[in-house]
C-alpha positions in Angstrom: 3.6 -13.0 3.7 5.5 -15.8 2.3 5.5 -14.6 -1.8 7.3 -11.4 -2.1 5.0 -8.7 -3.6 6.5 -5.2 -4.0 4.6 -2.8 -1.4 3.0 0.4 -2.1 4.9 4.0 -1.8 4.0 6.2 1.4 4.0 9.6 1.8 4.8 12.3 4.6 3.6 15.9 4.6 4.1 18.6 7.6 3.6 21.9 7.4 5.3 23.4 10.7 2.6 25.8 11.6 4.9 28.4 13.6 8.2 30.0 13.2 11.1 27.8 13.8 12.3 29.6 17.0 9.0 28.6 18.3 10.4 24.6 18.2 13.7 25.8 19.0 12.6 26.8 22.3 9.9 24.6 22.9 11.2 21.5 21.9 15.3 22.5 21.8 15.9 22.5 18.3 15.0 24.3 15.1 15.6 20.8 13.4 11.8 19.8 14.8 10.7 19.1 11.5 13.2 17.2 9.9 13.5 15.0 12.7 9.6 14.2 12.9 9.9 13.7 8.9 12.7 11.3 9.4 10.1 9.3 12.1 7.2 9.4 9.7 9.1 8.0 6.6 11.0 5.2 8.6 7.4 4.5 10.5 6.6 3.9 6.8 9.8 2.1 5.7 7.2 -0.7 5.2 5.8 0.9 1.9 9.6 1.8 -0.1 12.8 -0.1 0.1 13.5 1.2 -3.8 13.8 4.3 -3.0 13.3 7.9 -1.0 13.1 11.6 -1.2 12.6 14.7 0.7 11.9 18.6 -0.4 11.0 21.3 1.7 10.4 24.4 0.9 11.2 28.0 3.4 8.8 30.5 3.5 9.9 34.6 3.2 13.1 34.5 1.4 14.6 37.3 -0.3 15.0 37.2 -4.4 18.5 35.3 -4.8 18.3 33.1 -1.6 17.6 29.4 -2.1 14.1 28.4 -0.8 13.2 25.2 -2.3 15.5 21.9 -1.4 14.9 18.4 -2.5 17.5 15.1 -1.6 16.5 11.9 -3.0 18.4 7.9 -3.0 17.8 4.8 -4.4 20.6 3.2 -2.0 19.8 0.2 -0.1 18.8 2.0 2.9 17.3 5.3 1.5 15.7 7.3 4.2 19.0 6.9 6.5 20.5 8.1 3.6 19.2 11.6 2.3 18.7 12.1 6.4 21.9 11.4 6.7 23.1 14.1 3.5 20.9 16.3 5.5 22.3 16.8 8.5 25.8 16.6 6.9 25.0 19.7 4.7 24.0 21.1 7.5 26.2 20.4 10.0 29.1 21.6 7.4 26.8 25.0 6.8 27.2 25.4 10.8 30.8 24.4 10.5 31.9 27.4 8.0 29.7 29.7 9.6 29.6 29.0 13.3 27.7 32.2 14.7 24.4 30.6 13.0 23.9 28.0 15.0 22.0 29.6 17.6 20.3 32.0 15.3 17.2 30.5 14.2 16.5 32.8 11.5 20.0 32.9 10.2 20.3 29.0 10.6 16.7 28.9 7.8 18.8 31.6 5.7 21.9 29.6 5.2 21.4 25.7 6.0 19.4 23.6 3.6 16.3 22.0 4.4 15.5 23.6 6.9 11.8 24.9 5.6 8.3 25.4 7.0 6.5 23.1 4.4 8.2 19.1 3.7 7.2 16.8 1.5 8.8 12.7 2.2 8.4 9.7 0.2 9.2 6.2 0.6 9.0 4.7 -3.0 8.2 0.5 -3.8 8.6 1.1 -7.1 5.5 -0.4 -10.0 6.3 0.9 -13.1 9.6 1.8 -14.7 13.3 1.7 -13.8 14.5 2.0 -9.8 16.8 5.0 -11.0 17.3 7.6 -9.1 14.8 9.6 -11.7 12.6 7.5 -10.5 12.7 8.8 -7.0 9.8 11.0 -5.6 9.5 13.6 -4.7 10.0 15.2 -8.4 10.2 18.7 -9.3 8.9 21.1 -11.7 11.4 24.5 -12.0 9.5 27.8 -12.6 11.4 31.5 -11.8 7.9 32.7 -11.0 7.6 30.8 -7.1 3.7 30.6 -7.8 4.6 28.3 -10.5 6.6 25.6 -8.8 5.4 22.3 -8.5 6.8 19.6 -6.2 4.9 16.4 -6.3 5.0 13.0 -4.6 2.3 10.0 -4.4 1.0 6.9 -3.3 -1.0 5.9 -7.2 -0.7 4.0 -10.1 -2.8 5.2 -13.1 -4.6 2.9 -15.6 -4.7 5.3 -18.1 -1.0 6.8 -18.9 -1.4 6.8 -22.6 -4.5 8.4 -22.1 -3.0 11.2 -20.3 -0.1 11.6 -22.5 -2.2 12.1 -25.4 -3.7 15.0 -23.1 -0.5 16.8 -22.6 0.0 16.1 -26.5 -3.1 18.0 -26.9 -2.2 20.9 -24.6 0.8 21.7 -26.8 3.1 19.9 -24.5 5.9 17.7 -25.7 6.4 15.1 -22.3 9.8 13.9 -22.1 8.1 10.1 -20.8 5.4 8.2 -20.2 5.3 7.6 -17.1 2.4 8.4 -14.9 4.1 10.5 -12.7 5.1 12.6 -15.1 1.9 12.6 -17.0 0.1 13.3 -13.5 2.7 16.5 -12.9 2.7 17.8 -15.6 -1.2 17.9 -16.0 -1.5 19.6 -12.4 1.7 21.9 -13.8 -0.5 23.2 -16.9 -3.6 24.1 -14.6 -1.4 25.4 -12.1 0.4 28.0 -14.5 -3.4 28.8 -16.5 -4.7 29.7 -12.8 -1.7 31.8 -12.5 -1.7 33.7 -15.4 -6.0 34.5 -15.3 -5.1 36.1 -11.5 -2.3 38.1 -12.9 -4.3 39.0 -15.5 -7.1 40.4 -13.4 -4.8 41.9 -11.0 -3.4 44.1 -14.1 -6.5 45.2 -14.9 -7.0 45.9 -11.2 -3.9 48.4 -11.6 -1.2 46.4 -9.8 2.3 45.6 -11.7 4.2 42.1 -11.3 5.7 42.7 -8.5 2.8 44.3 -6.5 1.1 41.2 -8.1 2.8 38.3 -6.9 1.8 37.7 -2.9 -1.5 38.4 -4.0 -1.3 36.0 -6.3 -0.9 33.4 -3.5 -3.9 34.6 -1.8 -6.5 34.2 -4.8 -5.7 30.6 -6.2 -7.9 28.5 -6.0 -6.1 25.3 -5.8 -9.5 22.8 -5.6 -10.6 24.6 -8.5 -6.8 23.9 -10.6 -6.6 20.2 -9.4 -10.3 19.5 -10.5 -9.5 20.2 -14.3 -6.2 18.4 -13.6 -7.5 15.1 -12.4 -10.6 15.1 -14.2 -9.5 12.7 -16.5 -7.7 10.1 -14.2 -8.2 6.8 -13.3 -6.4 5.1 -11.2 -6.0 4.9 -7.1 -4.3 7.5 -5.4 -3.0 9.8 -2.5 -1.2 12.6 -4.3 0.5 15.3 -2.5 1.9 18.0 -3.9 4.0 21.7 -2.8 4.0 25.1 -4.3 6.9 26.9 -4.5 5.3 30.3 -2.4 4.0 27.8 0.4 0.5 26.1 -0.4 0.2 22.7 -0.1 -2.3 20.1 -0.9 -3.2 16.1 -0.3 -5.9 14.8 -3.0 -7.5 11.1 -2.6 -9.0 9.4 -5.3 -12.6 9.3 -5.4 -13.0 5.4 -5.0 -10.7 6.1 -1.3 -8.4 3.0 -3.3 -5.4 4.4 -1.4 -5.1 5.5 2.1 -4.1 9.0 3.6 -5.0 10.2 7.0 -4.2 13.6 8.3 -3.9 15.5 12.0 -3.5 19.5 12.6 -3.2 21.3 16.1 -2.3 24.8 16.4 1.2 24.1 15.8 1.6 21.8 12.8 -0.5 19.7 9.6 0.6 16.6 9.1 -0.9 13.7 6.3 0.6 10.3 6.3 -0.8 7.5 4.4 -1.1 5.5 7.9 -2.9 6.3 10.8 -0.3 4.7 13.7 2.2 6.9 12.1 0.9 10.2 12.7 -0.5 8.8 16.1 3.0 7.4 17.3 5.7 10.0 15.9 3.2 12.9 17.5 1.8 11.2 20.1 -1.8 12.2 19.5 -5.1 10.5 20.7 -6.4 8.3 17.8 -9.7 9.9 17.2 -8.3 13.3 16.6 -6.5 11.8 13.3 -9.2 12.0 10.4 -9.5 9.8 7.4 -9.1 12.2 3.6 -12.9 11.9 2.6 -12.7 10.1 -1.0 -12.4 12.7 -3.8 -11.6 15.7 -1.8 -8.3 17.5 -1.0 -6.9 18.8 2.0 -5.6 22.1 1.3 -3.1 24.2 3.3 -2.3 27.7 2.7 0.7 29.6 3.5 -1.3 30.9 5.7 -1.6 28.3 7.7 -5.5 28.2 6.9 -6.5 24.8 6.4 -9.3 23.2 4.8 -11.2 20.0 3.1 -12.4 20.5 -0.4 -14.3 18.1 -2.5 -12.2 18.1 -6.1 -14.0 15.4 -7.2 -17.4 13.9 -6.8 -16.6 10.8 -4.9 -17.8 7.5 -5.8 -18.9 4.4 -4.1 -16.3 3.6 -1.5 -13.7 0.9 -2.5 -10.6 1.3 0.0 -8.2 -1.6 -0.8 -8.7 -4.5 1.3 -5.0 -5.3 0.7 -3.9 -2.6 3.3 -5.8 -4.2 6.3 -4.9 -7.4 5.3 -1.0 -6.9 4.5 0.6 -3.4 3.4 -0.5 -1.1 6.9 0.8 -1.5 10.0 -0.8 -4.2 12.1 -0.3 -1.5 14.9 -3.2 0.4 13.9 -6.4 -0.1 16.5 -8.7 -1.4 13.9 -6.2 -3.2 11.8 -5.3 -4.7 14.7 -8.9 -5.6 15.3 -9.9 -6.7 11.6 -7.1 -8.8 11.0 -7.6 -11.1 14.3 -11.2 -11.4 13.0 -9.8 -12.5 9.6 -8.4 -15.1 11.7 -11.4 -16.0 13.8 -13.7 -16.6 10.9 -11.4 -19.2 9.2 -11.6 -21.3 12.3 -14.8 -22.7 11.3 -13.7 -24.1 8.0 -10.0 -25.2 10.2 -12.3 -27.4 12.4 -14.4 -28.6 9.2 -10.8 -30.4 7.9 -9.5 -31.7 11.3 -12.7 -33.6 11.6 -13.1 -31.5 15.0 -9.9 -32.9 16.3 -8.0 -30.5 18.2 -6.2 -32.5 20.6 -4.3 -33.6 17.6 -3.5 -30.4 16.2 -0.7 -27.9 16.2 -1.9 -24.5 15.4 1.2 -22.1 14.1 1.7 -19.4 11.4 4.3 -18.0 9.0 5.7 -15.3 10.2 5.3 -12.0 10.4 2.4 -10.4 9.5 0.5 -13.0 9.9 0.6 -13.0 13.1 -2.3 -11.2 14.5 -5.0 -13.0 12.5 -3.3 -16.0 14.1 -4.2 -14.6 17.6 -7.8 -14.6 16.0 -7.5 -18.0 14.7 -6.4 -19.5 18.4 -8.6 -17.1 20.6 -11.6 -18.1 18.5 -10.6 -22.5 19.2 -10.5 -21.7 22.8 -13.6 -20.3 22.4 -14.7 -23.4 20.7 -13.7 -25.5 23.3 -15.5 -23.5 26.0 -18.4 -23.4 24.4 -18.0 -27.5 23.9 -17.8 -27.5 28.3 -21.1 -25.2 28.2 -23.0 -27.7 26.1 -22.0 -30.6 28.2 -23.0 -28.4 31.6 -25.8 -27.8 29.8 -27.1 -32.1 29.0 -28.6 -34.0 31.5 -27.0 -36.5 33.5 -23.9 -34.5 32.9 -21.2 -36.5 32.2 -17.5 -35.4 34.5 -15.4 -37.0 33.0 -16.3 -35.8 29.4 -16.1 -32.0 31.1 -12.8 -32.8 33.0 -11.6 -33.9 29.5 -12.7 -31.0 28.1 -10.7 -28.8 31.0 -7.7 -30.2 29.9 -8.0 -29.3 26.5 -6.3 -27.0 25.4 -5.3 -25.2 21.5 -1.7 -26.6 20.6 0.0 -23.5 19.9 3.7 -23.6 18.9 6.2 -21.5 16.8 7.4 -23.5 13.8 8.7 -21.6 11.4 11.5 -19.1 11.8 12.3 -16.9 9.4 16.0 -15.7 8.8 15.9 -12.0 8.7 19.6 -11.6 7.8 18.8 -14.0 4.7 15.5 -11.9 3.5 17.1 -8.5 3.4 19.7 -10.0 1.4 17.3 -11.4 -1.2 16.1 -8.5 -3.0 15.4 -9.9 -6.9 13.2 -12.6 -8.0 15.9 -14.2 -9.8 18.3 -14.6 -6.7 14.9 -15.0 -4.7 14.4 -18.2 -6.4 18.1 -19.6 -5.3 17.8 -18.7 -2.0 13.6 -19.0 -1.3 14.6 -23.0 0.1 16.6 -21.5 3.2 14.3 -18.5 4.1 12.7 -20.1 7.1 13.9 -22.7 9.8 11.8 -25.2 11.6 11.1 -26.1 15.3 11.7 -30.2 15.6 10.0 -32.5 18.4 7.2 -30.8 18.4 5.0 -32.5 15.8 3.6 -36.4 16.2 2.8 -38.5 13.3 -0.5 -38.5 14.2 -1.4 -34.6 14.5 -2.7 -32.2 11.9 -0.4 -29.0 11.5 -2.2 -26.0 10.9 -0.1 -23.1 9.5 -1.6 -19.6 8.7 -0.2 -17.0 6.4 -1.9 -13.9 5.1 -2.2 -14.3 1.8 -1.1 -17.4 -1.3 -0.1 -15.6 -3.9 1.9 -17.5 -6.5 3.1 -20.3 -4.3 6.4 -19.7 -5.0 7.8 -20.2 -1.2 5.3 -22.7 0.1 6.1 -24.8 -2.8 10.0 -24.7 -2.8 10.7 -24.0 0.9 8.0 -24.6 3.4 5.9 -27.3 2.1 8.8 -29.5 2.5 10.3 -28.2 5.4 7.0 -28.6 7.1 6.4 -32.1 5.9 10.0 -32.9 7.5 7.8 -32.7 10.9 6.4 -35.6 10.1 2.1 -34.8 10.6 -0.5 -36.6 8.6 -1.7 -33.6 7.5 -0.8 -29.9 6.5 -3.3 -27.2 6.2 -2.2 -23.9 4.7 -4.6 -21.3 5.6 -4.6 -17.7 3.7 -6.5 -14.7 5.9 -7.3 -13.7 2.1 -9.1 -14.6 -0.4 -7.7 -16.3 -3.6 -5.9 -13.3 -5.6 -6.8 -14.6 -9.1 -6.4 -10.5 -10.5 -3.7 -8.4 -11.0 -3.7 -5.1 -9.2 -3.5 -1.3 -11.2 -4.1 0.8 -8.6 -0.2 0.7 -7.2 0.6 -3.0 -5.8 2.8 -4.6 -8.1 0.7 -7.8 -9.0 0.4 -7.0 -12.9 0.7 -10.7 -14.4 -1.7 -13.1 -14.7 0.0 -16.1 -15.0 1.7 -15.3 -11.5 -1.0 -16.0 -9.7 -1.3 -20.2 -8.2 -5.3 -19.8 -8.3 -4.9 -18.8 -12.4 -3.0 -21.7 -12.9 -5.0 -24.2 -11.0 -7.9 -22.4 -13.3 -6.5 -23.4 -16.1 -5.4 -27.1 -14.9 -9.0 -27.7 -14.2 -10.0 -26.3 -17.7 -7.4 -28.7 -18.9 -8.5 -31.6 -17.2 -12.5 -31.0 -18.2 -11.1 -30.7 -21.7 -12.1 -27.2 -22.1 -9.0 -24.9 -21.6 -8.5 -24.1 -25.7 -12.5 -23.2 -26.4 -12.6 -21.2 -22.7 -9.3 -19.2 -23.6 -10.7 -18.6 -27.1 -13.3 -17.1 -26.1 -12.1 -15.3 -23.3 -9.6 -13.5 -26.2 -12.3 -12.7 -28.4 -13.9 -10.7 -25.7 -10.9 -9.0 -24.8 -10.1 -8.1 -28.4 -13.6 -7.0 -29.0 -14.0 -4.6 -26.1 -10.4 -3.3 -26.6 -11.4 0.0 -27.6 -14.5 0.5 -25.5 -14.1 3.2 -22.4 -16.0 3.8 -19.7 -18.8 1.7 -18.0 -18.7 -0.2 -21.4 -15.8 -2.1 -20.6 -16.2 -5.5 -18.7 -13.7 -8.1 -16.9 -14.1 -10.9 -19.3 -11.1 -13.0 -17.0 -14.1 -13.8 -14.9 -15.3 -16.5 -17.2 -12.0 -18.6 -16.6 -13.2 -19.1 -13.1 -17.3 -18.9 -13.4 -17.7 -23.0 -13.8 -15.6 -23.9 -10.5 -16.1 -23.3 -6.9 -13.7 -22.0 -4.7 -13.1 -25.1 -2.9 -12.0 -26.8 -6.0 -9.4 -24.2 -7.0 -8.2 -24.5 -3.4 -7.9 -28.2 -3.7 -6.2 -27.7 -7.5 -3.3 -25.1 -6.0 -3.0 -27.8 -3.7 -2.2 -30.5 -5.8 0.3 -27.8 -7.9 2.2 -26.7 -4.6 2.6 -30.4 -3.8 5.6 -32.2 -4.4 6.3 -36.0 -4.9 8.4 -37.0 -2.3 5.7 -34.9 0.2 4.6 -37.9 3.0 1.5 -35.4 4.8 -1.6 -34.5 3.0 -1.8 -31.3 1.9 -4.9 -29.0 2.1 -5.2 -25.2 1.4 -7.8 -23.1 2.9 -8.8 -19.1 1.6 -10.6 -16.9 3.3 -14.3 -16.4 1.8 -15.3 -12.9 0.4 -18.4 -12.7 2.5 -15.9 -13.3 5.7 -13.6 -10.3 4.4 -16.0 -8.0 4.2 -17.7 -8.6 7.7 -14.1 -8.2 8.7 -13.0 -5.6 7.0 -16.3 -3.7 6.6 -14.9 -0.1 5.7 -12.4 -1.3 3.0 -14.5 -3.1 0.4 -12.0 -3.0 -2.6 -11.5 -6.4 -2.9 -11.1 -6.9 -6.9 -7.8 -8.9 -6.7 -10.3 -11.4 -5.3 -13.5 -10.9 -7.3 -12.2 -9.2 -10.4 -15.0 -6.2 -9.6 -12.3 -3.5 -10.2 -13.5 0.1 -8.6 -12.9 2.2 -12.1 -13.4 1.3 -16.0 -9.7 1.2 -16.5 -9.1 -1.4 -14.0 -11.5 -4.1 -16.2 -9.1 -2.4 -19.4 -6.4 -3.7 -17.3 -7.3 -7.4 -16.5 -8.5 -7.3 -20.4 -5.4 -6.6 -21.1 -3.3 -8.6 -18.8 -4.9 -11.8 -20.4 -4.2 -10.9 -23.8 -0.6 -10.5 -23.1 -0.8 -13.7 -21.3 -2.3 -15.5 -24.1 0.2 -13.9 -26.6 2.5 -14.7 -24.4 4.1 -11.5 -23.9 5.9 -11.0 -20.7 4.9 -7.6 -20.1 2.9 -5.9 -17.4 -0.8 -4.4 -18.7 0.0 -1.1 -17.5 
């Protein structure tokens, strides 16, 4: 992707299903599960450069003995980082008490970290600060073990004030806003009510605290907790959280917004939020990892007993299109799959604006991600041209020398731009992003002729930022007639709520070519008016009630003028080629992407009530002109 866009977090749990001398011998160390956690979270370094954490949590400790750890970092490289704190504690427990180290359960006893139960997180920060309080995972302290809470997640809620007017009303006094802490602490509340009704009715049962407390572990109900704890949320989430005797839990939203997958054998549990993470790090066939069903949890006991619970009712599926398009790993099969059909159905509108011309055309991309739906853009102009040869076979006289023309034919393919990895690691603010954006990528010379069309593909045009200050111009330097920019996405013309930082409006290249066209017609003032109106009338409404009045801003155009608008913004003066940008259509992202159907930064048809609250409110803030996100 060419515009930066923060990612979404990840998350990481594995519940080691045997005793550590088990992997000691098996596998030759007792460090099994750290070391697989440290593959899952760097397999997921994709999702959270801001930030990452790690807690585990040993099982059977005496009173006195530490049993619950937790490391977190924001450094620039995080997950080296609290793996690397890891092993030195450690390695420096080993050091002062050398006759542990091939003592597996003296080596638990003494050495941090080393637990049954771990919970990772790789954090792209949303909302707030990139402090280390803002790392995952985060931890609420109890003496009673039942009552701690460790909690980590993939989300973004739409509804924080909401939910912090709940904890108000509990009789809490939350120390932030924040979601996170709003989400905790509303799990934390249920969690310590379930609590004290089984120790109640163990009392009465004749048992005293202490004969109370493992069977305290046995009777919660931790469905039943999480169900009053998330009955009141809406947002999109994977949220994963530990309790301090040993039970563990995974809960997806009900809409499946964000993605967790999970795997268990007779030797561990594992949930990821990708697939080709679980599948690589464990090396397990891909149809024995399961998708979480939307609106259910998966629920492990200290037991080891494992199960799927439906929390809450799940709704009509709206799994972000985003992640097959951009955020997941392209290594996933069907990923793999959908994203080289994203590039196979643009063809169609490619060959459209090259007036069928091939011979004179170079096909490329930007890289990196984009590269597989360029695969699907190339494979699908070969197929083209063979089905050109098949139609001449096919007439009669046949003409050889059109087919041996044909036969020579072949897709221009060539790598164009090059991006400088050491440059785009460096770049890591907006502000110093925009000074350095002109030297991100380099260019291939002599491969272009003045008379050929240059096709470039990317995955998604977000703002513009990049293709108008770097590439554009680089591109044009090539000398073609013509430059088509293609986007495997649609336009994104609404922010995301659901954990994708995309909050602003006025970011986004298709708003402002919206509103150029609405300036041009002459009706930009009356259309924004109203728009306002609406967004102040409904902004107390909840519920089904609320609508995404934004909508209206695009209703009078097609999508083929917007296109041509944002190209007329991105283009420059001193530009020589034509410019032409190409989205993909929504019909053409569904038949690709046919199991993840979320696509409201496209249409605006946002899978929850408080994501229309969101857009509302994104426009009035852009119309006030407060620089503010609407969340």
């Amino acid at each position: 992707m060419s515009d930066a866009i923060k990612h979404e977090c990840g998350i990481a749990l594995l519940r080691l299903k045997k005793p550590l001398s088990y992997y000691q011998e098996k596998y030759g160390t007792a460090l099994f599960g750290i070391n697989k956690m440290y593959l899952m979270m760097e397999k997921q370094h994709n999702r959270g450069q801001d930030g990452a954490g790690f807690a585990s949590i040993k099982f059977d400790m005496e009173p006195g003995e530490r049993y619950i750890s937790r490391v977190r970092s924001c450094e620039k490289q995080p997950i080296q980082d609290i793996f690397n704190q890891i092993s030195s504690r450690i390695q420096n427990t080993i050091d002062e008490k050398p006759e542990i180290e091939n003592d597996t359960d003296l080596l638990k006893q003494h050495a941090p970290y080393l637990g049954e139960l771990m919970l990772g997180h790789v954090r792209y920060g949303t909302f707030g600060n990139n402090g280390i309080e803002s790392v995952h995972p985060f931890l609420r302290q109890n003496n009673w073990m039942h009552r701690n809470l460790i909690v980590a997640g993939n989300f973004n809620m739409t509804n924080v004030n909401e939910l912090f007017d709940n904890l108000i009303s509990l009789g809490q006094h939350p120390k932030e806003r924040a979601d996170t802490i709003t989400v905790m602490e509303k799990i934390g509340h249920f969690l310590d009510d379930a609590v004290a009704k089984i120790y109640k009715k163990l009392k009465k049962e004749g048992y005293n605290k202490l004969q109370a407390s493992p069977l305290i572990a046995e009777r919660l109900n931790i469905a039943k907790f999480l169900r009053k704890a998330a009955k009141n949320w809406d947002g999109g989430y994977a949220m994963a959280g530990m309790l301090g005797h040993g039970d563990a839990f995974v809960l997806r939203d009900p809409a499946g917004i964000r993605p967790a997958f999970f795997y268990e054998d007779d030797e561990i549990v594992v949930v990821a939020s990708e697939r080709p993470v679980i599948q690589t790090v464990f090396n397990v066939p891909l149809e024995e990892i399961h998708e979480l069903t939307p609106g259910s949890a998966i629920i492990v006991k200290k037991s080891g007993e494992t199960s799927i619970q439906e929390v809450l009712e799940p709704l009509e599926k709206r799994a972000c299109s985003f992640e097959r398009i951009y955020f997941s790993r392209g290594s996933d099969a069907s990923i793999y799959k959908e994203r080289k059909e994203l590039g196979k159905l643009l063809f169609p509108k490619i060959l459209e604006n090259i007036n069928h011309d091939i011979e004179n055309t170079v096909f490329s991309y930007i890289p990196n991600t984009a590269e597989t739906s360029f695969y699907g853009l190339v494979g699908e102009a070969q197929n083209h041209l063979k089905s050109q040869i098949s139609k001449e076979i096919d007439k009669t006289p046949i003409d050889r020398d059109r087919i041996m023309e044909l036969l020579k034919l072949n897709p221009r393919i060539e790598k164009i731009a090059i991006k400088d990895a050491k440059l785009r690691t460096f770049i890591t603010s907006d502000s110093s992003r925009n000074d350095l954006v002109a030297h991100i990528y380099d260019i291939t010379y002599g491969i272009v002729k003045p008379t050929d069309n240059l096709v470039i593909i990317d995955d998604s045009i977000v703002r513009g930022t990049t293709l108008k200050q770097s590439i554009l111009t680089m591109l044009d330097r090539l000398g073609p007639k013509k430059i088509i920019v293609v986007s495997s996405a649609p336009q994104i013309r609404y922010p995301d709520c659901y954990g994708i930082d995309m909050a602003k409006l006025e970011d986004f290249i298709a708003f402002q070519a919206a509103l150029a066209i609405h300036e041009d017609r002459g009706t930009l003032k009356q259309t924004l008016d109203a728009i306002y109106e609406n967004c102040i009338a409904s902004k107390e409404a909840y519920g089904e009630e609320v609508s995404n009045h934004v909508r209206a801003l695009y209703q009078p155009f097609s999508v083929e003028e917007i296109s041509d608008k944002i190209a007329f913004l991105l283009s420059a003066p001193h530009l020589k080629a034509e410019v032409k940008i190409i989205y993909q259509g929504i019909e053409s992202l569904h038949a690709a992407c046919p199991e993840n159907l979320g696509d409201w930064y496209f249409t605006g048809n946002y899978p929850t009530p408080g994501g229309n609250r969101v857009v509302n409110r994104a426009f009035m803030n852009f119309y006030e002109g407060k620089s503010e996100r609407a969340y």
